[in-house]
C-alpha positions as CSV (number, residue, x, y, z in Angstrom):
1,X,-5.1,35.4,10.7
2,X,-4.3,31.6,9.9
3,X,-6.2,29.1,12.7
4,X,-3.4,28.4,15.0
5,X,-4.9,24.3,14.9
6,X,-4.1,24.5,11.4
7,X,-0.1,26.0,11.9
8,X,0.0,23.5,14.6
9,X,-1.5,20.9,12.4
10,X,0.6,21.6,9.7
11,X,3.9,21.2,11.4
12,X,3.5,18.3,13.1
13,X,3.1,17.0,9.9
14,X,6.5,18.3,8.8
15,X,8.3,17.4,11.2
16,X,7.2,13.9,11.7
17,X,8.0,13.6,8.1
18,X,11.4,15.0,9.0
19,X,11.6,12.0,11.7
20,X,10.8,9.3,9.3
21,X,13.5,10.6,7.0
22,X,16.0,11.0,9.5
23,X,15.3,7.7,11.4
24,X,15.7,6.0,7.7
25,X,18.7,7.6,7.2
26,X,20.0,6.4,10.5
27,X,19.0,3.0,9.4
28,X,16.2,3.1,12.5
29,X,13.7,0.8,9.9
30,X,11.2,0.8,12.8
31,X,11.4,4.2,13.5
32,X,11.0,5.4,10.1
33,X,8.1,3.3,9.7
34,X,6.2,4.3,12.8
35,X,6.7,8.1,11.8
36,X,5.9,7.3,8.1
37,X,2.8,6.0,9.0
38,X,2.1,8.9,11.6
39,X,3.0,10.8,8.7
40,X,0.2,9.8,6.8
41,X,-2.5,9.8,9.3
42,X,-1.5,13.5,10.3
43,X,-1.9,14.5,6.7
44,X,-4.9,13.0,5.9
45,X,-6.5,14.5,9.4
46,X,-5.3,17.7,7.7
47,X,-7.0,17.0,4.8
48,X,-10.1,16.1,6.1
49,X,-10.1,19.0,8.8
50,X,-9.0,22.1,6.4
51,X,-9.3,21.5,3.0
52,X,-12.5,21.5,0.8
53,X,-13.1,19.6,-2.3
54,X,-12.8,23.1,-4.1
55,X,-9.1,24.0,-3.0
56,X,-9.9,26.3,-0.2
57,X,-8.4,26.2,2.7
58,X,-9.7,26.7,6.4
59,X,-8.7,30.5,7.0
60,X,-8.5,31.4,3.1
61,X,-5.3,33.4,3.9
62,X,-2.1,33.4,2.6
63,X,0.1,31.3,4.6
64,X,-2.8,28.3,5.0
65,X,-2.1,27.7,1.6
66,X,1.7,28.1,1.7
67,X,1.8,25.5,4.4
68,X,-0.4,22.8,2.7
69,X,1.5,23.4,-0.5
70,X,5.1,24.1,0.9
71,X,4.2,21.2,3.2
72,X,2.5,18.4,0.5
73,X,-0.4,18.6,3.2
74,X,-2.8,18.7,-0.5
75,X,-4.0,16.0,-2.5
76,X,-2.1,16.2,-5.8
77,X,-5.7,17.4,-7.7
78,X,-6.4,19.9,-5.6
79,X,-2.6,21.9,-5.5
80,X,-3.1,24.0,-8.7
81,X,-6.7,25.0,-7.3
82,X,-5.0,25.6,-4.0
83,X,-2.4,28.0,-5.7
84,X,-4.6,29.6,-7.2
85,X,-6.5,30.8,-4.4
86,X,-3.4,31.9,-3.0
87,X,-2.1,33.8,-6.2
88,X,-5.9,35.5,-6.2
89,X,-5.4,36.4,-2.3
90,X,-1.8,38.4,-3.2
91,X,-3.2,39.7,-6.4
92,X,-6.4,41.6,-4.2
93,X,-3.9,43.1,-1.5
94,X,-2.2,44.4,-4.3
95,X,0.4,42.0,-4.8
96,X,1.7,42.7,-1.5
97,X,2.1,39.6,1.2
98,X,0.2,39.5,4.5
99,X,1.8,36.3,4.9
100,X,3.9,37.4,8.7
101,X,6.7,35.2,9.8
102,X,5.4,31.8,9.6
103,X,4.4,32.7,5.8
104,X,7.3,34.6,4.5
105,X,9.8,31.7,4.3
106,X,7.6,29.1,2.9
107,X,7.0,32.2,0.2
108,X,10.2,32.8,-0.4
């Protein structure tokens, strides 16, 4: 299964990237900034916690790498190396998804 950090991880850096765009839109300058910047720090902790130089990602499953690519949680060098891992990990299960419910949407 996919480390539950890396999930939680993951969406908190969604949705404070969801807040920044929502505060800009309300014209909350501040706001958006603040969540902008924690943004950026939440991604690059992902970064550095989960993903190695190669691609891989911390779990090697299928939806780790749907949530750092469906996400942008990946540097922009290492997102074909990182869909191809995932495209390998389909192809052995026999191009079936063992993806769950967190997975299957970011999938689709």
């Amino acid at each position: 299964p996919v480390p539950c950090d890396l999930v939680g991880t993951a969406y908190f850096a969604h949705t404070t990237g969801l807040m920044a765009k929502i505060a800009r839109v309300l014209g909350k300058k501040n706001d958006a900034r603040a969540f902008r910047d924690l943004h950026g720090r939440i991604v690059e902790a992902f970064r550095e916690a989960y993903v190695a130089p190669s691609g891989r990602v911390v779990g090697h499953c299928q939806t780790a790498y749907l949530l750092a690519l469906a996400f942008d949680l990946l540097p922009s060098n290492l997102r074909p190396r990182a869909f191809a891992h995932l495209v390998d990990l389909i192809e052995v299960r026999g191009c079936h998804l063992t993806t769950g419910f967190i997975g299957t949407p970011l999938l689709l």
